[in-house]
C-alpha positions in Angstrom: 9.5 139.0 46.9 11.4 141.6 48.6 13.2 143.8 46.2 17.4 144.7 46.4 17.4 148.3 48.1 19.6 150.4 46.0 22.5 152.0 47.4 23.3 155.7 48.0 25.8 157.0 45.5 28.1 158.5 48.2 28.0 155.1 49.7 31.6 152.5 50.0 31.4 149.5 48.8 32.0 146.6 51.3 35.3 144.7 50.5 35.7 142.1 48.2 37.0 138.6 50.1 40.1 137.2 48.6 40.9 133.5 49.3 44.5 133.6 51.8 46.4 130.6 50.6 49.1 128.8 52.4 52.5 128.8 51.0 53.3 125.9 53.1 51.1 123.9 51.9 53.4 123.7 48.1 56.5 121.8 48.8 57.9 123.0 45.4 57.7 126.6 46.1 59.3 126.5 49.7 62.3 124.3 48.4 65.4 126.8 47.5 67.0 124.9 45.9 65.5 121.1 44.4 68.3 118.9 44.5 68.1 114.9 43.3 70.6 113.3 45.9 68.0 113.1 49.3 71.1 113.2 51.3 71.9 116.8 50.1 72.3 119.6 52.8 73.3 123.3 53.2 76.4 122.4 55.0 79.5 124.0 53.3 82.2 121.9 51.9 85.1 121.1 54.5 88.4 122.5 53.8 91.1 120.9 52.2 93.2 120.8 55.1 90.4 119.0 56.9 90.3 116.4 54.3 93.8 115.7 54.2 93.7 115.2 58.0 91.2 112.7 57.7 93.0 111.0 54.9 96.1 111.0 57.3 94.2 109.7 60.1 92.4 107.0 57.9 95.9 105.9 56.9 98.0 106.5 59.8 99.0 102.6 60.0 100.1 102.5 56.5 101.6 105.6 56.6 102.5 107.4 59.9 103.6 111.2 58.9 102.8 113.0 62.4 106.6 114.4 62.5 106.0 116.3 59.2 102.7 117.8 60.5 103.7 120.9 61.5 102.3 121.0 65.4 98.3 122.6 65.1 97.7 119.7 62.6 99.5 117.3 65.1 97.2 118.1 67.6 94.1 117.6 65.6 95.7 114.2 64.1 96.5 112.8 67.2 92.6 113.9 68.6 91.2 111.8 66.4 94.4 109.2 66.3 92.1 105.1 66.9 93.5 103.9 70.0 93.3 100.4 69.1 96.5 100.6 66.3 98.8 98.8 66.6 101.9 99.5 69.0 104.2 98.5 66.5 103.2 102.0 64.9 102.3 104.4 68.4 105.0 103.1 70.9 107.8 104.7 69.4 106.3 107.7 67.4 103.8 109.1 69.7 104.7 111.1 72.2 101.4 113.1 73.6 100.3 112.3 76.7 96.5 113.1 75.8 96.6 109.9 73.4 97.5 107.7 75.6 95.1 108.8 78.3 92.8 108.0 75.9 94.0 104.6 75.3 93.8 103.6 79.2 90.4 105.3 79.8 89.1 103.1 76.8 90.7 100.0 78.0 90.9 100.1 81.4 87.7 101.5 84.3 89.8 102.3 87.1 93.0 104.8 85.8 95.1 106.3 88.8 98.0 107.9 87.0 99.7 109.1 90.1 100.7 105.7 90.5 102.9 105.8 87.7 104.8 109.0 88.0 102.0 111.3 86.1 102.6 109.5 82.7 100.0 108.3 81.0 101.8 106.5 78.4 104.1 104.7 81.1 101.0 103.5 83.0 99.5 101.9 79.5 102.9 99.8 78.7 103.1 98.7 82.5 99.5 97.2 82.5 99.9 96.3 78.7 103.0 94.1 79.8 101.7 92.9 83.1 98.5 91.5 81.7 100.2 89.3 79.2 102.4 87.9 82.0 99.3 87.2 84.1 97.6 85.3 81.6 100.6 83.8 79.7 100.3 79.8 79.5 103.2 77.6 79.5 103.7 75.3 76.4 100.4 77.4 75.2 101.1 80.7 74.3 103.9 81.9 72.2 106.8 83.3 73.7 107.1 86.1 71.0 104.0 87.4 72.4 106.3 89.2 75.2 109.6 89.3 73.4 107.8 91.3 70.8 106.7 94.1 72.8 109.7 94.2 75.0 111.3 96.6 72.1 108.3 98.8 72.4 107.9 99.2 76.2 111.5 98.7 77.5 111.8 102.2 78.0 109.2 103.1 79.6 108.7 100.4 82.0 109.3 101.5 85.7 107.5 98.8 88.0 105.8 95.7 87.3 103.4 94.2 90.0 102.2 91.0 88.8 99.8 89.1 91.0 99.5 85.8 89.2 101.4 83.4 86.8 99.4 80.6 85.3 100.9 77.0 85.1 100.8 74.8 82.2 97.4 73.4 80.5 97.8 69.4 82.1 96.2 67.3 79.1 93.0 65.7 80.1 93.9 62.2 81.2 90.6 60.7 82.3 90.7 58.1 80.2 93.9 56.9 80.5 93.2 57.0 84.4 90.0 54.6 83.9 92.6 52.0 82.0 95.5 52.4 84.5 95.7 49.4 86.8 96.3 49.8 91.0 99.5 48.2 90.5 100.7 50.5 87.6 99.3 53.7 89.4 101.4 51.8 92.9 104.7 52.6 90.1 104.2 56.2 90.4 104.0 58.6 86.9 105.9 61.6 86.7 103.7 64.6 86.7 103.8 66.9 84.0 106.0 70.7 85.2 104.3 73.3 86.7 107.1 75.7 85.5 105.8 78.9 85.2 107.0 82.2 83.1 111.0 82.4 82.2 111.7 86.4 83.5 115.5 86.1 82.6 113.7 86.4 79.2 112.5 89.5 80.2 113.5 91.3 83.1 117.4 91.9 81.8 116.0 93.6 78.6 113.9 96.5 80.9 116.6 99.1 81.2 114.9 101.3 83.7 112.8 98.6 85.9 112.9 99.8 89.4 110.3 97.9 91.1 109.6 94.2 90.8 106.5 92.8 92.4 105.4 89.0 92.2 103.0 86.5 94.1 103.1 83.0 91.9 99.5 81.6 92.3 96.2 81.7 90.7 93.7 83.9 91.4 89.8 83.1 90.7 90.5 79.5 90.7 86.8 78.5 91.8 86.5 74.5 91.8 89.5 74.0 89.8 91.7 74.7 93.2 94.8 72.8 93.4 97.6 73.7 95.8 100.4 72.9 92.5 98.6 76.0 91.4 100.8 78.1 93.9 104.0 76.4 93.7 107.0 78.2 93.2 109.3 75.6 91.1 112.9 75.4 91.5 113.3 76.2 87.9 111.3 79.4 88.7 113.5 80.2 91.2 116.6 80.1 89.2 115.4 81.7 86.5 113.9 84.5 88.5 117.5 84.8 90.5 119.7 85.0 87.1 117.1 87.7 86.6 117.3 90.1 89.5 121.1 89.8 88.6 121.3 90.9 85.8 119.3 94.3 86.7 121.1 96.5 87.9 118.4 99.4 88.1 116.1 97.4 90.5 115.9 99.2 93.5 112.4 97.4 95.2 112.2 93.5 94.9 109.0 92.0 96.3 108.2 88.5 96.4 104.9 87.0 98.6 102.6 84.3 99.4 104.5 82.4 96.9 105.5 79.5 99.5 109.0 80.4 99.3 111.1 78.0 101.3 114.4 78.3 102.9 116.5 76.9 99.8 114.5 78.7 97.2 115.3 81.8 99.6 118.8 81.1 99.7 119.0 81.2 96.1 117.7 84.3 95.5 120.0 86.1 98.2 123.2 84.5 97.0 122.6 86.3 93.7 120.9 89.5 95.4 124.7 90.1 97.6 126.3 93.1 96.9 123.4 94.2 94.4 124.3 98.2 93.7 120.6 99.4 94.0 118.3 97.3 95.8 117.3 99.1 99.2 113.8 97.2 99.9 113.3 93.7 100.0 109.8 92.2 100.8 109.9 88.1 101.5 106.3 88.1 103.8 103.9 85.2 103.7 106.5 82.6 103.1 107.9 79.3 104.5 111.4 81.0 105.1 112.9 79.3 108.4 116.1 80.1 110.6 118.3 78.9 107.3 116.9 82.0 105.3 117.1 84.5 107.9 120.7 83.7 108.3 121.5 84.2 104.6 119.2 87.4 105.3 121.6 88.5 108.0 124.6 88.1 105.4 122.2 89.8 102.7 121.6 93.0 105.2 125.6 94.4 105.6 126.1 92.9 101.7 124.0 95.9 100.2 121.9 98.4 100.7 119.4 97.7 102.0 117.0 100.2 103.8 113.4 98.3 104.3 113.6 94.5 105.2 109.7 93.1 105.6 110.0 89.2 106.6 106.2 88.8 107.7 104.3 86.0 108.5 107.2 83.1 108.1 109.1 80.5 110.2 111.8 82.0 111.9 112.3 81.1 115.5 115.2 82.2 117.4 117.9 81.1 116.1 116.9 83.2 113.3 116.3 86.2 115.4 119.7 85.7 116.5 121.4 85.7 112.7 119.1 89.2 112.1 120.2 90.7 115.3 124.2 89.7 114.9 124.0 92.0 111.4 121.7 94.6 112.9 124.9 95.3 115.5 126.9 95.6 112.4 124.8 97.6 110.4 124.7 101.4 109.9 121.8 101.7 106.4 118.7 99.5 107.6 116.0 101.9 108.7 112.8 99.2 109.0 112.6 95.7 110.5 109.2 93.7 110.4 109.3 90.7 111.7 106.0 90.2 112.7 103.9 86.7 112.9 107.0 84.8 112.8 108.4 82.8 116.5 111.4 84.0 117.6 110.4 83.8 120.9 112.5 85.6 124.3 116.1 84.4 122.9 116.0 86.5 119.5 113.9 89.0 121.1 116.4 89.3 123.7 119.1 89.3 120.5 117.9 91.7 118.9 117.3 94.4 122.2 121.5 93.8 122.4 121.4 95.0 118.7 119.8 98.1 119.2 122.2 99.2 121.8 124.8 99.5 119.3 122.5 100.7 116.3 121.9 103.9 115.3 119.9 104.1 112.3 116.8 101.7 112.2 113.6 103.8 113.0 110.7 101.6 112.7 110.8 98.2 114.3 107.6 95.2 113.7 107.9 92.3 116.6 104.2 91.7 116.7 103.0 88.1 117.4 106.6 86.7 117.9 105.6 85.2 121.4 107.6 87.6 123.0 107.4 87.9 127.1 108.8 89.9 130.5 112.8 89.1 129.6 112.4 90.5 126.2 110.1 93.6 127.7 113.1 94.1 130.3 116.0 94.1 128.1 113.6 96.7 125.7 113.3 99.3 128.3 117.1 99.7 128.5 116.3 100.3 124.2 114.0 103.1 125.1 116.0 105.0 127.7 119.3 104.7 125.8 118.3 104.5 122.1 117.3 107.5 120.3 116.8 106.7 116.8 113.6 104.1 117.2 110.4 106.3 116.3 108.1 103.7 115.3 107.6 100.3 117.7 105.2 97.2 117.5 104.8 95.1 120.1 101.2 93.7 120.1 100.1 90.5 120.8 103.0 89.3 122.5 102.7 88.2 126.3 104.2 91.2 127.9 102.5 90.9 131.0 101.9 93.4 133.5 105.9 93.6 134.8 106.8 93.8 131.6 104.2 96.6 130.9 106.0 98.5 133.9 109.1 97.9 133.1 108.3 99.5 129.1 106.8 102.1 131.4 110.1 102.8 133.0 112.0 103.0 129.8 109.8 105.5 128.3 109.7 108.2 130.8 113.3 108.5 129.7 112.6 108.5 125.7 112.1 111.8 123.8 111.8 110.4 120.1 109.3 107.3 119.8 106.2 108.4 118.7 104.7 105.4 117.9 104.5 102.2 120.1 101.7 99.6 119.3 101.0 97.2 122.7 97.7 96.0 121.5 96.6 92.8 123.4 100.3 92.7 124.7 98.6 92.3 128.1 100.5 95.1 129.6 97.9 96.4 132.0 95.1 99.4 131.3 97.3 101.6 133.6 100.6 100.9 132.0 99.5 101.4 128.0 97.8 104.7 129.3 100.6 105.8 130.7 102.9 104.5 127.9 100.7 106.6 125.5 100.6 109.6 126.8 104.2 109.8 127.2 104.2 109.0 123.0 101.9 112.2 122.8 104.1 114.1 124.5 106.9 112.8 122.0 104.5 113.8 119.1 104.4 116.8 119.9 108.0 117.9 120.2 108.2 116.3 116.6 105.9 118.1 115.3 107.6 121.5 117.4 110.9 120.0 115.4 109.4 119.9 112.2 108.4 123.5 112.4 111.7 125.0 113.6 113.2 123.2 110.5 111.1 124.7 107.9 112.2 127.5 106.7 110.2 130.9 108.4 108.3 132.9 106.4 109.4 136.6 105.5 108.0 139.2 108.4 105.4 141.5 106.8 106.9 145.2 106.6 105.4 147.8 108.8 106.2 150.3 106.5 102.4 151.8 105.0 101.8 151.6 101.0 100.9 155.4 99.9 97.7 155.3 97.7 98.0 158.3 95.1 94.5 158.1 94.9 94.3 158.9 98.9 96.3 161.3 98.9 
């Protein structure tokens, strides 16, 4: 057995190894503090202000103090503000624009608020209003479910465009069809009414409305199509006339595809004459007929009309003619579209006469009115002597190539037109070139006009700045 060699006594002892424990490893000791609620933190208490605004905000419906907030704790309030209170407590009271953003981004995907004049909160009570009236049922739902917010929105209501107003719920009848005999069904049964929304119940009571837009049908009918489902009612139509009379403020009154005949049209007018704000009126895709556009003619030097749109209708020539006897009277109406309607040569030809003697009406729609050479011949005397027409459509009409030249003719005389549509007019390739570069030529001395009328900007001054630090 090998003995232990004995150290020197000058010799350092090798160091003694000490265990290196990890304070990790005991929970206890890493704690600061050990607390019995699991749910305790480090986070510092709020602030009492914070509180209360919380409590207000928590309570806001029972009791709405944001006028004795002074304005920092406004802003925070109304941050936080629910946007699905009710309006009973937010119409009136709150004001900020950055609520009701928020309440049309959360309801609504698509939020263009230049539409609506920049206002956030005048875009929410618009769509608000508008889609109860497009899914209001006749008979079904209550009536106080408009005349309740009317107080609410009335002021803020500028235009309402609604695209659809449902009919009544018809009661399922199957079985009493099964029972009824051929003879008995041979009687004939009254059908139930297909009456739609009262708006003299409504449009009266909005002080500002300006613009009133409405198409009666049904949209996304799928296999429940009937054609009742887009019948404008007589009822409808009075109720809809008391209405535009007794708003004043409506300046815009549109009213399509709503099969609109020439009595229902008649109606209307007789309570739209001598109306002190309307200045557009918008009757397209509608049965009216020569009957209407004579009450037209009376409706056009009995207001004020600037924009008349009668699209897509029945008026033939002796309609033309009534429209053309008050465009030679009348010294307001700037645009005329008559297109897709059939007044054929004798109320185009009516209606060249009128320009003669007008002076105002810029922008003139006689697409598809089966318009031919007379009516192109009497319109080239329009473009020499006119000089207030700056916008012309006369496409697919059978103009012909004589009646091509003769448009020709009248243009190489005409300074201010700048816009002349002959599409499939069947002028001639030669002739529509021609035409149009005579419009460029007219485009550009409007566009030279425009410029001397703005107003020049100051000449930059020749005298040099001195620099102190140059010198």
């Amino acid at each position: 057995m090998q003995e232990p060699v004995a150290l020197e006594p000058n010799a350092v002892p090798p160091p003694a190894y000490t265990p290196v424990i990890n304070p990790a490893a005991n929970t206890r000791r890493m704690r600061r503090i050990i607390s019995e609620d699991p749910e305790w933190s480090l986070a510092i208490v709020p602030q009492l202000t914070e509180l209360c605004i919380q409590h207000i905000i928590n309570n806001f419906e029972k009791n709405s103090i944001l006028n004795s907030l002074i304005p920092e704790h406004q802003k925070k309030v109304l941050e936080k503000l629910s946007t699905n209170l009710p309006l009973t407590v937010t119409a009136n009271l709150v004001s900020d624009e950055g609520y009701w953003k928020r309440c049309c981004t959360a309801r609504w995907a698509v939020c263009d608020v230049s539409q609506y004049g920049g206002s956030w909160k005048r875009m929410f009570f618009e769509r608000h209003l508008e889609n109860i009236l497009k899914f209001y049922i006749p008979d079904t739902t209550s009536p106080n479910q408009v005349l309740d917010i009317i107080p609410l929105c009335k002021v803020y209501v500028r235009k309402l465009e609604i695209n659809q107003f449902l009919p009544p719920v018809k009661q399922d009848q199957k079985k009493e069809d099964e029972d009824v005999s051929d003879t008995e069904s041979d009687a004939g049964i009254d059908e139930p009414s297909m009456d739609h929304f009262d708006l003299s119940m409504l449009v009266p009571a909005l002080c500002h409305l300006e613009e009133l837009d409405l198409s009666y049908g049904v949209k996304d009918c799928g296999m429940n199509f009937e054609w009742n489902l887009f019948e404008f009612t007589i009822r409808d139509c009075w109720s809809l006339a008391t209405a535009l009379k007794k708003c004043p403020t409506l300046k815009v009154f549109k009213l399509t595809r709503s099969k609109v005949d020439d009595d229902k049209a008649r109606i209307l007018i007789r309570h739209l004459l001598d109306h002190p704000s309307l200045i557009e009126l918008n009757l397209s895709h509608n049965l009216l007929a020569d009957r209407a556009a004579r009450a037209v003619g009376k409706l056009i030097n009995c207001s004020k009309l600037v924009t008349l749109n009668l699209c897509d209708n029945r008026i033939r020539a002796q309609g033309g003619q009534a429209i053309a006897h008050a465009l030679s009277k009348n010294a307001v109406l700037t645009s005329l579209n008559l297109r897709l309607n059939c007044i054929e040569d004798e109320g185009g030809q009516a209606i060249c006469h009128a320009l003669l003697a007008n002076s105002t009406l810029t922008t003139l729609h006689l697409g598809g009115n089966e318009l031919s050479e007379p009516t192109a011949t009497l319109f080239s005397q329009v473009l020499a002597q006119n000089t207030a027409l700056t916008h012309i459509n006369l496409s697919c009409n059978h103009i012909g190539l004589d009646g091509g030249k003769q448009l020709l003719e009248g243009m190489t005389d005409n300074k201010t037109v700048v816009e002349f549509d002959l599409r499939l007019a069947e002028v001639g390739q030669e002739s529509e070139y021609l035409i149009n570069q005579a419009i460029k030529t007219n485009q550009e001395l409007a566009r030279l006009k425009s410029l001397q009328r703005q107003p020049s900007a100051p000449a930059p001054s020749n005298v040099e700045e001195k620099h102190p630090e140059l010198d």
